[in-house]
C-alpha positions in Angstrom: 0.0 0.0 0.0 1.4 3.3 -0.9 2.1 5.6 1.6 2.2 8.7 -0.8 -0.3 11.8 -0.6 -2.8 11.9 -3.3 -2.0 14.8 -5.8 -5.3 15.9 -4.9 -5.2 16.3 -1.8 -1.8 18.2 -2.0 -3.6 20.3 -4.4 -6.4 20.9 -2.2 -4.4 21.8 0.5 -1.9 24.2 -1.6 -5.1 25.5 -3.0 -6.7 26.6 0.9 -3.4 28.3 1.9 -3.2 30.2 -1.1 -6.5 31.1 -0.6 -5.5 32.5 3.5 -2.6 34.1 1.9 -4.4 35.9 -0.8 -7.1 37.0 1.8 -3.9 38.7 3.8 -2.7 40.6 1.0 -5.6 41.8 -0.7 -8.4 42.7 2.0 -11.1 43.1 -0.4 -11.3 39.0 -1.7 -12.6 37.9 1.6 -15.5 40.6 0.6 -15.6 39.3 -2.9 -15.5 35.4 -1.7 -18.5 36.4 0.7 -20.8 38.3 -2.2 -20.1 35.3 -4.3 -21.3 32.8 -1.8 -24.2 35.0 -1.4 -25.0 35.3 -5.1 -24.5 31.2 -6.2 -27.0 30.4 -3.0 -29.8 32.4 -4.3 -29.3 31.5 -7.6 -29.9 28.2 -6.8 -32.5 28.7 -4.4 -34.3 29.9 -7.5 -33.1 27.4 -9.8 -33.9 23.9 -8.5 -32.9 22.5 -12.4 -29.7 24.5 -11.9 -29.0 22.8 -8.5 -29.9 19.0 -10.1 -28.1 19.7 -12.7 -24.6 20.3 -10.7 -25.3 17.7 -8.5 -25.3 14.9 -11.6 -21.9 16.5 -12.5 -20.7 16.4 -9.0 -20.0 20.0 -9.6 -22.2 21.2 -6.9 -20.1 19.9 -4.0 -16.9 21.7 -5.6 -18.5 25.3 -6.4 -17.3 27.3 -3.2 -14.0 25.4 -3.9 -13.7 26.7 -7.5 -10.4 28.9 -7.5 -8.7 30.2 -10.9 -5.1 31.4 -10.3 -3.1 33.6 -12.4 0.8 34.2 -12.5 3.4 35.2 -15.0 7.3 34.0 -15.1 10.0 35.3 -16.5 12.3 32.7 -18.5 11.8 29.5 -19.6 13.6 27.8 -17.0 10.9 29.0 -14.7 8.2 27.7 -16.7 10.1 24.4 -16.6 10.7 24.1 -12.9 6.8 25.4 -12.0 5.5 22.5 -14.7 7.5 20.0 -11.9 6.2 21.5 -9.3 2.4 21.6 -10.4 3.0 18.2 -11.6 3.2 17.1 -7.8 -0.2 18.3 -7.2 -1.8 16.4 -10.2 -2.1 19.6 -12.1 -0.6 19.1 -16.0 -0.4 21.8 -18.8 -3.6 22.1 -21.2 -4.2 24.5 -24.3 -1.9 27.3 -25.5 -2.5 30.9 -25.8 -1.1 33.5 -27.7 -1.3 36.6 -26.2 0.5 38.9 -28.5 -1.9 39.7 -31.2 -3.9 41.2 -28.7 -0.9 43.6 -27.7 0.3 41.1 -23.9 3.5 40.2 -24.3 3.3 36.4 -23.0 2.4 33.4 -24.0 0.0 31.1 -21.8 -1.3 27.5 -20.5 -3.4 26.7 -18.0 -2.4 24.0 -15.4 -5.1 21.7 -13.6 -6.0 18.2 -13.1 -6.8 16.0 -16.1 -10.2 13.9 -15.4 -13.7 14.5 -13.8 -12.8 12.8 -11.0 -9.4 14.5 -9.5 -11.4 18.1 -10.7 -13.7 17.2 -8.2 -11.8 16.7 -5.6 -9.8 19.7 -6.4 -10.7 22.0 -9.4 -7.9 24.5 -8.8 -6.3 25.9 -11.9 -3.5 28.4 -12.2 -3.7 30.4 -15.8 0.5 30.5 -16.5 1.8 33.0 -18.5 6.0 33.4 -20.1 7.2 36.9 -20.6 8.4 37.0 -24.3 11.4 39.1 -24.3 12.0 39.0 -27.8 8.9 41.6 -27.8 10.8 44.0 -26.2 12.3 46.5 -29.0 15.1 48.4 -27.3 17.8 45.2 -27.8 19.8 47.1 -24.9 16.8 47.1 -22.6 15.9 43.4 -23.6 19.5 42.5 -22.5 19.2 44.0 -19.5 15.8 42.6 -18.5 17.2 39.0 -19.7 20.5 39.3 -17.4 17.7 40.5 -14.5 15.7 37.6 -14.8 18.7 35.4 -14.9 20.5 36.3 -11.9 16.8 35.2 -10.3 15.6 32.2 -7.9 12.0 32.4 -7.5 11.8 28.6 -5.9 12.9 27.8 -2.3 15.8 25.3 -1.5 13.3 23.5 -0.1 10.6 23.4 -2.6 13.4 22.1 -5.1 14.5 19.9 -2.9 11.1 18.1 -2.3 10.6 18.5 -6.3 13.2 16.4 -7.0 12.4 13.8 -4.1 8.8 13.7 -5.1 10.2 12.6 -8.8 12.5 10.4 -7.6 10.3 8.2 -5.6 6.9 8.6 -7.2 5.6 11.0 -4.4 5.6 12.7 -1.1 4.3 11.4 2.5 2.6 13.1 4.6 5.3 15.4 6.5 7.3 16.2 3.4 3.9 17.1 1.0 2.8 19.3 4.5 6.3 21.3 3.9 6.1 21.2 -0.2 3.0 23.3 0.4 4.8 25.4 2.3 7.9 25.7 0.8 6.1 26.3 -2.6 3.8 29.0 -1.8 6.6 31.3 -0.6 7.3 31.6 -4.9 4.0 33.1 -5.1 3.9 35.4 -2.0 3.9 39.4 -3.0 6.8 41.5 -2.5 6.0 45.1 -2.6 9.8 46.5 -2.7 11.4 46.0 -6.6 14.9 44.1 -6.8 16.0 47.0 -9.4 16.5 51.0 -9.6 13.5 53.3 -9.9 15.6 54.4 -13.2 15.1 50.4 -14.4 11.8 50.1 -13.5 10.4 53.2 -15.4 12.3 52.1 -18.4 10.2 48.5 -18.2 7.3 50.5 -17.5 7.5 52.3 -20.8 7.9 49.0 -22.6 4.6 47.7 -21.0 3.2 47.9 -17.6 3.3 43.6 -17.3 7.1 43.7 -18.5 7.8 46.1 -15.6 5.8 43.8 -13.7 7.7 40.2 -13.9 10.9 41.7 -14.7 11.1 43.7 -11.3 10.1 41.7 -8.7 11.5 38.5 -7.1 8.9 36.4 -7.9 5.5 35.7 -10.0 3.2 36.7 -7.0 -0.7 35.3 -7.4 -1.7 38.5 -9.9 -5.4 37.1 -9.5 -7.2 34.4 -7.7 -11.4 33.5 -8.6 -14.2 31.9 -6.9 -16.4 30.6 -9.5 -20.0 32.5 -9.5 -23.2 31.0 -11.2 -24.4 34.9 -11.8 -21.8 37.2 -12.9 -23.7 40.3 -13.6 -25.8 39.7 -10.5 -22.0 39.8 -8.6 -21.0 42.6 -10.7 -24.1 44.3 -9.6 -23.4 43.0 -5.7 -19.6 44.9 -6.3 -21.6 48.2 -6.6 -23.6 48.1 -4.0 -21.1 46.5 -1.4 -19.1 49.6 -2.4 -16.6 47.5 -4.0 -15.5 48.7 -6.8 -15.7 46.8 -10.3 -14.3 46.8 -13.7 -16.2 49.1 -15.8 -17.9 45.7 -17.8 -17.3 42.2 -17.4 -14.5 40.7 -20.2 -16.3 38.2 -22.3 -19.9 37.5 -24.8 -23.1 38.8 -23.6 -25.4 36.3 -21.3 -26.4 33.2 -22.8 -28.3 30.1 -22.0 -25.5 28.2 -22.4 -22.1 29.8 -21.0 -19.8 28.2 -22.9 -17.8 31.3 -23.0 -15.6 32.0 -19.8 -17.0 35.6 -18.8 -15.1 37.2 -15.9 -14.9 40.2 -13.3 -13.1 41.7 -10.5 -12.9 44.6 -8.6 -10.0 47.3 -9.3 
């Protein structure tokens, strides 16, 4: 019998303190999280078909779980060493996305679990975007952002250490995944004070504000982290009169019967 932690579980549990963490830093997601869980209850108070219909799908045990990260690295080697790391929590690279045409300077996948059954369990996702560099036109600025990033660690000793244990041996017990969860949250913790000079930072700035962004920090803090809502313009409308402030319209198609289309909000 394996005494390994399920990947799920590990994601579960990296996905709760990176919830607490987020809370600490940004005041006004507790006050999102709590309109949200106001909105989906009286939706489905007044949509019994609604309710039945996420409960076939097992999706209705998961919905206050629903979380959709966001963070953006800087090199490739990054990129590599986060796809092990995820990889640990059951969580495996799907789609591609282009940014560029629409003027971001990244390219994108999305990390989560695989089937309906681990997405259950655990339907955190984390939306992972890599700064292209090439975009950036100066070629003496691009050099300097490229020997920045390189001169960079944004993993702990002791995340890479368990990485490469977890690989190794075909998982983590219970004491090491506890620490893993630790260990790797610290790459996505904020850091309000830049690692370069004011001079540097304008310079990136000018380039484009999410240049300036990954290149100046130590790390790809959380840039965004979503509960899943089952009414987004009755949440947007909730913002408002919470006296939270909203975008000025929510990114995505118009309502529909059928959301196929991911539609999305926040507060500024």
């Amino acid at each position: 019998m394996s005494t390994f932690v399920d990947p799920a579980d590990i994601r579960s549990a990296f996905s709760a303190v990176m919830s607490d963490m987020y809370r600490n830093e940004v005041p006004l997601y507790s006050d999102l999280l709590n309109l949200v869980a106001d909105v989906n209850a009286e939706t489905l108070q007044h949509s019994p078909e609604l309710q039945s219909q996420l409960q076939s799908t097992g999706e209705l045990s998961r919905l206050s779980l629903e979380r959709h990260g966001a963070i953006r690295l800087g090199k490739p080697e990054e990129l590599s060493t986060m796809r092990r790391l995820f990889a640990i929590m059951g969580m495996f690279p799907v789609g591609y996305y282009d940014l560029a045409p629409a003027g971001v300077p990244v390219h994108s996948t999305a990390f989560r679990a695989l089937d309906d059954s681990a997405l259950n369990q655990s339907p955190f996702r984390v939306f992972t975007s890599l700064l292209r560099l090439d975009l950036i036109n100066d070629a003496a600025l691009r050099a300097q952002a490229t020997a920045i990033l390189a001169k960079r660690q944004i993993f702990t000793d002791g995340a890479l250490a368990l990485i490469d244990k977890a690989e190794a041996q075909g998982g983590l017990n219970e004491a090491d995944a506890q620490i893993f969860v630790r260990e790797a949250l610290e790459t996505f913790r904020w850091h309000e004070t830049a690692t370069v000079s004011h001079e540097m930072y304008q310079a990136l700035l000018n380039q484009h504000r999410l240049i300036a962004d990954v290149v100046a920090f130590r790390g790809p803090h959380i840039n965004h982290l979503t509960p899943r809502t089952l009414d987004i313009d009755a949440v947007q409308t909730g913002m408002r009169e919470r006296k939270i402030t909203p975008k000025a319209v929510i990114e995505g198609p118009p309502p529909r019967k059928c959301p196929i289309l991911l539609r999305q909000t926040s507060f500024k």
